[in-house]
N, C-alpha and C positions, 0 to 999 in steps of 0.2 A: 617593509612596513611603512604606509603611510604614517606623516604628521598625526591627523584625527585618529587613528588605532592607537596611536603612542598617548597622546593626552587621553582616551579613551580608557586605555587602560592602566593610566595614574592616579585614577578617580578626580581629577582635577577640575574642575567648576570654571566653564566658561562662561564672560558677563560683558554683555554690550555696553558700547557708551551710552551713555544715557548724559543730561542734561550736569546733574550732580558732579556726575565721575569728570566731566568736560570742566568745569567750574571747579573744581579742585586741583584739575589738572595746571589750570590757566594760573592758578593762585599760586602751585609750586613753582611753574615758569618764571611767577615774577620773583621769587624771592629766590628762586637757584638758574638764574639765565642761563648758565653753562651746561643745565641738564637740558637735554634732546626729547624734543615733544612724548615724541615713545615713552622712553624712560619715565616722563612726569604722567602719563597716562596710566600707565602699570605701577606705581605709586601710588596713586590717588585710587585706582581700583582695590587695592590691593589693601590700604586705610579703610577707606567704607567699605570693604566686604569683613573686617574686622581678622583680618590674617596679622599675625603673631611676629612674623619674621619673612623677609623678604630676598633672597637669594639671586646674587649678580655675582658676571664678573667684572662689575665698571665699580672702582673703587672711589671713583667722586661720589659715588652715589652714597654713601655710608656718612656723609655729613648730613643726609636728609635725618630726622631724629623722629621724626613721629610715627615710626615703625622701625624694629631693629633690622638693620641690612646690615649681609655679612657676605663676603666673597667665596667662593669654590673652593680658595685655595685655605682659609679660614676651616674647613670640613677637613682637613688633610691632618 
């Protein structure tokens, strides 16, 4: 099974960078430098697409506050 069949069939909502998502990005970088561009990218999407909770397994990331992050093992 490819990637795209597997989010395909999550119903999962894929969304480009766009300007906004970039500029929220940039803004989480400064205030959490230890979080990796990635990671602040899918944050910031993740915020302004108005998603509820946000599912890692990088547990730095669960200091971020402005969306609840919980880890894999957090579901167990």
């Amino acid at each position: 099974m490819t990637f795209m069949l597997f989010i395909e069939g999550m119903d999962i909502e894929l969304r480009s960078i766009d300007k906004e998502i970039a500029g929220k990005a940039a803004r989480i970088r400064t205030e959490f430098k230890f979080f990796k561009t990635m990671d602040a990218l899918q944050l910031a999407t993740a915020c302004l697409s108005g998603c509820d909770l946000f599912l890692t397994n990088d547990k730095q990331l669960k200091q971020f506050k402005e969306i609840k992050c919980i880890t894999v093992e957090e579901l167990e």
